[in-house]
C-alpha positions as CSV (number, residue, x, y, z in Angstrom):
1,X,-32.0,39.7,-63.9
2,X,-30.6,40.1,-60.4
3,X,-32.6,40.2,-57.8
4,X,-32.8,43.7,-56.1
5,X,-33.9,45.1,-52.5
6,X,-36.7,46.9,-52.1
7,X,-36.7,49.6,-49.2
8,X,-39.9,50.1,-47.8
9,X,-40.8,52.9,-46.2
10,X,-43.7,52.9,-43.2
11,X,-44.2,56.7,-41.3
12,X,-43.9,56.2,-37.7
13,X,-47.8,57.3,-37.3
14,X,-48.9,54.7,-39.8
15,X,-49.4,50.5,-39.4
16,X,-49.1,50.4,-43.6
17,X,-47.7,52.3,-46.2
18,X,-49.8,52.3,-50.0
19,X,-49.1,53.1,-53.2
20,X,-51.5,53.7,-56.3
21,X,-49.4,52.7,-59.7
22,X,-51.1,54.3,-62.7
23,X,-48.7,53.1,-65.4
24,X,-48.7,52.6,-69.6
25,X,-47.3,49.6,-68.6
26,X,-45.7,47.6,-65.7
27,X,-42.4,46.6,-66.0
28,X,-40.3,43.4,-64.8
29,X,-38.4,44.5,-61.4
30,X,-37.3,40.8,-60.4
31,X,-37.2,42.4,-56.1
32,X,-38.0,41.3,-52.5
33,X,-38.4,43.3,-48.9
34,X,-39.1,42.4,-45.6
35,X,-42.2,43.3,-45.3
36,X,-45.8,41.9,-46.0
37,X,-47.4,43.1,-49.6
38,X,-51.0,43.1,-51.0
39,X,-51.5,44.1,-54.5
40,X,-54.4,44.2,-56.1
41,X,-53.6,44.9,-59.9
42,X,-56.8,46.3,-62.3
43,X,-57.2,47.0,-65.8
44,X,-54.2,44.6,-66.6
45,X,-52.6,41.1,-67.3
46,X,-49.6,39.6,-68.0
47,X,-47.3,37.4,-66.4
48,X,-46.9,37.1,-62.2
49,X,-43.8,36.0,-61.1
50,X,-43.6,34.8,-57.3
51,X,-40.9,32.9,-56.0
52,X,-40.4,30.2,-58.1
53,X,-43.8,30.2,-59.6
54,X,-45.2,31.7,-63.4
55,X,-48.4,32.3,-64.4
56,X,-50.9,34.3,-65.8
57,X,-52.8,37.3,-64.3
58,X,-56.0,39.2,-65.6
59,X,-58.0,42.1,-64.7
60,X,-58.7,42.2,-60.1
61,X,-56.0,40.5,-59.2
62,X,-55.2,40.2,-55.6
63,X,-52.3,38.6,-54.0
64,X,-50.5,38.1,-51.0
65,X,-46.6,38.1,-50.3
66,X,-45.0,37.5,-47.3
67,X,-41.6,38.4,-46.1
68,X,-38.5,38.3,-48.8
69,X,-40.6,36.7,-51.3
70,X,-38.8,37.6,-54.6
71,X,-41.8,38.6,-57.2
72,X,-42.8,41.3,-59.7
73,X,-45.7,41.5,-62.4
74,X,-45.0,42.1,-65.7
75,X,-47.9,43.4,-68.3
76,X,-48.8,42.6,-71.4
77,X,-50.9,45.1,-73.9
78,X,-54.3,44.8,-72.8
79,X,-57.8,47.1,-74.0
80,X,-60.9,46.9,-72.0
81,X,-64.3,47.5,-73.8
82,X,-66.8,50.0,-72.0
83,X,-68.4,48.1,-68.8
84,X,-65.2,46.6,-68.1
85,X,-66.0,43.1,-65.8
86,X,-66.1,44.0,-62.3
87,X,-64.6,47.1,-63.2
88,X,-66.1,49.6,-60.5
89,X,-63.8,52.1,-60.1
90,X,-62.2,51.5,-63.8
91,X,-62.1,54.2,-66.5
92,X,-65.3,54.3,-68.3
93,X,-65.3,54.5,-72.2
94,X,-67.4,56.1,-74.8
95,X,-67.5,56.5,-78.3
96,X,-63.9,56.6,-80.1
97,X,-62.4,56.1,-76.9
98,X,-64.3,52.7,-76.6
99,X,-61.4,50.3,-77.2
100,X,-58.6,52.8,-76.0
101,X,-55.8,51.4,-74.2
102,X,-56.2,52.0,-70.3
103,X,-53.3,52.9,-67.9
104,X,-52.5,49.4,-65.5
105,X,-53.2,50.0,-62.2
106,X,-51.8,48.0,-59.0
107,X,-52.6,49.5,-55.2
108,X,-50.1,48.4,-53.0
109,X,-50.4,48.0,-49.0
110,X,-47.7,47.0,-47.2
111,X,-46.9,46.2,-43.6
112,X,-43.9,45.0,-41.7
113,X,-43.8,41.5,-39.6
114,X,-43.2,42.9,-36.6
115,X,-46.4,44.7,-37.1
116,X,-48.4,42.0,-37.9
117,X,-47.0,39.7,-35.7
118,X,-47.6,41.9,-32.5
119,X,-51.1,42.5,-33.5
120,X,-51.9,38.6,-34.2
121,X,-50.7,37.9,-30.4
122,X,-52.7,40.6,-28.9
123,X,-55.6,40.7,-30.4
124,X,-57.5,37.2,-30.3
125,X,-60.3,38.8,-33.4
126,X,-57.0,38.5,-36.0
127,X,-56.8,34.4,-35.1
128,X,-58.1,33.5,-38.2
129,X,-55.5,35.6,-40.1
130,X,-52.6,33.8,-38.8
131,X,-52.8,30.6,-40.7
132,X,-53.2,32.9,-44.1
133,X,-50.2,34.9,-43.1
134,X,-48.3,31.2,-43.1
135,X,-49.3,30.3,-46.4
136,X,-48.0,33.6,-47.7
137,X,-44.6,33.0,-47.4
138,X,-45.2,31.2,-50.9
139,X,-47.5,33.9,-51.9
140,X,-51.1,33.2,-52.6
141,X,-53.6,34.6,-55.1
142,X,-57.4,35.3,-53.8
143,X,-60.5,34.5,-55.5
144,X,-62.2,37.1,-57.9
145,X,-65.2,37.9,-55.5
146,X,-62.7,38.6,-52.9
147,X,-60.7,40.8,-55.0
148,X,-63.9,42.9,-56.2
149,X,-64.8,43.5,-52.5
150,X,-61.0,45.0,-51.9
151,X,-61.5,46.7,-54.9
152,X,-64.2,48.3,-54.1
153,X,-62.6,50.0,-51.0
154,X,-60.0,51.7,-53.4
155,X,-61.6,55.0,-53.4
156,X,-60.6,55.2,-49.4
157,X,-57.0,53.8,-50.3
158,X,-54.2,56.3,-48.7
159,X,-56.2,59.1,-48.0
160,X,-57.7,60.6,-45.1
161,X,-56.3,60.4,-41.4
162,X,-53.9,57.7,-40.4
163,X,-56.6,56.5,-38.0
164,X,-58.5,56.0,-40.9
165,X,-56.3,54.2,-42.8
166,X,-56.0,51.8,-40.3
167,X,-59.2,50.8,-40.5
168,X,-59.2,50.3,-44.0
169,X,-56.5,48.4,-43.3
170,X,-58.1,46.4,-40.8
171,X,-61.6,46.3,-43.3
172,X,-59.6,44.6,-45.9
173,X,-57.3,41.9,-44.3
174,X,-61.2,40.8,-42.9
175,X,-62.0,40.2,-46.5
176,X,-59.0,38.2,-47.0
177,X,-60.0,36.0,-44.1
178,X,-63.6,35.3,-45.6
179,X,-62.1,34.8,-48.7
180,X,-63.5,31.2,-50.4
181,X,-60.0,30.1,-52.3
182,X,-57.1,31.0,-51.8
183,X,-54.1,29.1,-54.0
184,X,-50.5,29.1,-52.7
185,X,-47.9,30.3,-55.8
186,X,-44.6,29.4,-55.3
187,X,-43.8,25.5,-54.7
188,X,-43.9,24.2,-51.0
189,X,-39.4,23.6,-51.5
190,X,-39.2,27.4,-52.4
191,X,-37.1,28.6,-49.5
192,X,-37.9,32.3,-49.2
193,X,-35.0,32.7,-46.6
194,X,-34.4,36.1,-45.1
195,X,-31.2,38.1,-45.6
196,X,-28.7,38.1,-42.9
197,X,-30.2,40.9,-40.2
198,X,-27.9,43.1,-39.4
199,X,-26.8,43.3,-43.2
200,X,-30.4,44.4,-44.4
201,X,-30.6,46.9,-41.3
202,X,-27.3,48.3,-42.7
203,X,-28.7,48.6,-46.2
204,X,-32.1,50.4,-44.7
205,X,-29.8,53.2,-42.8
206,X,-28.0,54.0,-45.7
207,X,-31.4,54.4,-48.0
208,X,-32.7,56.3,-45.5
209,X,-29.7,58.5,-45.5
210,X,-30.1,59.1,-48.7
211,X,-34.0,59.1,-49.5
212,X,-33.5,62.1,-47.0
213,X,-30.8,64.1,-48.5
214,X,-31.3,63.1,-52.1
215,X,-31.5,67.2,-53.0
216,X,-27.9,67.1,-51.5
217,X,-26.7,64.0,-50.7
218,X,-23.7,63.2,-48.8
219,X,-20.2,62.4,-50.2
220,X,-19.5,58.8,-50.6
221,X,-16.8,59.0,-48.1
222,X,-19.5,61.0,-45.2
223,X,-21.8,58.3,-45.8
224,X,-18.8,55.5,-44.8
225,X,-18.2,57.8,-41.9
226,X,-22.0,58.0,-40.8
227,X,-22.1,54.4,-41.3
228,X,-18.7,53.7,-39.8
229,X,-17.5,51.8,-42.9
230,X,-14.2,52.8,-45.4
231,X,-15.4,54.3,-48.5
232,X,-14.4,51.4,-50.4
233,X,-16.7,49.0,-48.0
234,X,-19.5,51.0,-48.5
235,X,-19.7,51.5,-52.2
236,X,-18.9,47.4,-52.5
237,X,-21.7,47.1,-49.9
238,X,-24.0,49.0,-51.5
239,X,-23.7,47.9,-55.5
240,X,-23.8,44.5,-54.6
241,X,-27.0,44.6,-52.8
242,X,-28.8,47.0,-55.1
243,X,-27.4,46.6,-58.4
244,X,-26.0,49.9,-58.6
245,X,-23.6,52.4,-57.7
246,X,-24.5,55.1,-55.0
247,X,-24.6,57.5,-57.7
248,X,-26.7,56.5,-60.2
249,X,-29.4,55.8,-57.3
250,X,-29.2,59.3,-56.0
251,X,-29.9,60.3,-59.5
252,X,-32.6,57.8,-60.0
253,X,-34.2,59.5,-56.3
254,X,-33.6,63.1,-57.9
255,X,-35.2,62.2,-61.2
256,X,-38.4,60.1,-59.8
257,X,-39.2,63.0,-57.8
258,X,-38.7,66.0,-60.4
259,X,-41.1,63.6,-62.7
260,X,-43.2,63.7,-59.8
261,X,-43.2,67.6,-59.3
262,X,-43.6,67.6,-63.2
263,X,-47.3,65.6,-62.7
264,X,-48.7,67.3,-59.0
265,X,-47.7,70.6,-59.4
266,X,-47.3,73.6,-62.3
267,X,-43.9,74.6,-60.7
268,X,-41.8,76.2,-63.4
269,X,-39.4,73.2,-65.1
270,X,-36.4,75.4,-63.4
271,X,-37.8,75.3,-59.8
272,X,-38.1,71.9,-60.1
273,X,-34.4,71.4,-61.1
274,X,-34.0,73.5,-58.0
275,X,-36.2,71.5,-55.5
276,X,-34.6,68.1,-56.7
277,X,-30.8,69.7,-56.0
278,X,-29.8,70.3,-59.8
279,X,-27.3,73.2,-60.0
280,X,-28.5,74.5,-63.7
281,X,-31.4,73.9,-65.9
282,X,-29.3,72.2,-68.6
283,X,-28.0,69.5,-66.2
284,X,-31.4,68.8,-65.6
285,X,-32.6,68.5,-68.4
286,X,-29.5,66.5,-70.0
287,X,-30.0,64.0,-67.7
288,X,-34.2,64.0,-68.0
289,X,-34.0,63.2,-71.7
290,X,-30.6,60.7,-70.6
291,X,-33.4,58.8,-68.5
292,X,-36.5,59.8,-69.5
293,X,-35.9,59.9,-73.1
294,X,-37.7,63.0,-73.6
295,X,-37.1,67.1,-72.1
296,X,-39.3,67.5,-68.6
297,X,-42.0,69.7,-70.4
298,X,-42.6,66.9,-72.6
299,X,-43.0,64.5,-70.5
300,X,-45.6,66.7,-68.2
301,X,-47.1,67.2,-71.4
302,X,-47.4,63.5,-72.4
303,X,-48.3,62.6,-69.2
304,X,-51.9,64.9,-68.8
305,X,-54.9,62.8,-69.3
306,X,-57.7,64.6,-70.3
């Protein structure tokens, strides 16, 4: 599969973005970004892919990648009896529901270098981070008591005031340094070489161009102007680094955030067309079930948990 970019992106008043995946199932998105991740994956297993290293994950686990590390995770089935092992903050089953298949979960932090970086040479406390940070350029993979003690700081994850997400921040890249094993992942040969610079800044412009117009995005040939490229350079440009065409991205944008709407909100089905720049309902919905593979009221249907 080819490997794919991964735009990141960090508000200005924030040191980390996060993410929460609650998924049936998490799927193989061989990909790489410049900055720093830490996933700690629950109520799963399956296969880790890092670099050039496979293997096996189970329920808390808790990795760090550095920069342009190719990786993704890739489930298998999995069903966790009531009481699940460490699972503190896992769904809790009773009676029929006992062996019921649980949604795979994976909070994400991520933070840039830069960030990092700056923070390591100005604040003597974060010394003992520095050598960790080195080691995950090959990704490493944390012991289990250090993975229950982030885990149990997931109820604070993204939420609340960016000052206090920082700490959290700050709270868990602590654990990590008191952690009692940590095992590099990829070989010590793997070269996890960064893109050219001025190539990957290029790409991030252009994704934030259109992560904030995806309602209306702009002609292919405005966007070569913005970027001061022919159309031709820009749609080479931007299919060869992320696999496809400017077009079926913008869709992708529209479509991830209508399912979104669908899930957070009981906005009509044809207000939501509307809010993710559909012109008619039955455009919308053509290409809902094209993607989807179902109409967007069945999907928010299947998708409430009781």
């Amino acid at each position: 599969m080819k490997l794919l970019f991964e735009h990141v992106q960090i508000a200005p008043n924030r040191s980390w973005r996060g993410l929460h995946r609650k998924l049936p199932a998490i799927p193989f998105e061989w990909h790489y970004h410049p900055e720093y991740e830490l996933t700690l994956t629950i109520d799963s297993r399956g296969r880790r892919y890092v670099g050039d290293h496979i293997g096996d994950y189970q329920h808390e686990d808790l990795v760090l990648l550095g920069p342009n590390l190719p990786h993704t995770w890739h489930s298998s089935p999995v069903h966790v009896p009531v009481g699940s092992v460490g699972g503190s903050i896992s769904t809790v089953l009773s009676g029929d529901q006992k062996n019921a298949q649980l949604l795979h979960q994976a909070f994400v932090f991520w933070f840039s270098a830069d960030w990092i970086d700056q923070t390591c040479a100005t604040m003597p406390e974060f010394a003992s981070l520095i050598p960790l940070l080195h080691m995950a350029r090959r990704g490493v993979v944390f012991d289990r008591e250090t993975a229950c003690k982030v885990a149990a700081l997931t109820p604070r994850f993204d939420n609340g005031p960016s000052i206090s997400q920082l700490v959290l921040l700050i709270e868990v890249l602590t654990i990590l340094t008191e952690a009692h094993s940590v095992t590099p992942l990829a070989s010590a040969r793997f070269d996890a070489a960064a893109p050219n610079r001025s190539e990957a800044t290029r790409l991030g412009k252009i994704l934030d161009i259109l992560h904030a117009n995806y309602a209306h995005p702009p002609t292919a040939a405005a966007l070569a102007g913005q970027m001061g490229m022919s159309e031709r350079t820009v749609r080479r440009f931007f299919k060869t680094r992320m696999g496809s065409n400017i077009q079926d991205y913008v869709m992708g944008l529209r479509l991830g955030r209508a399912a979104a709407l669908l899930l957070s909100s009981d906005m009509p089905v044809y207000r939501v067309a509307e809010e993710t720049g559909f012109e008619n309902l039955s455009h919308f919905n053509r290409q809902f079930v094209r993607h989807k593979s179902m109409t967007p009221s069945a999907f928010r249907k299947s998708r409430v948990i009781s």
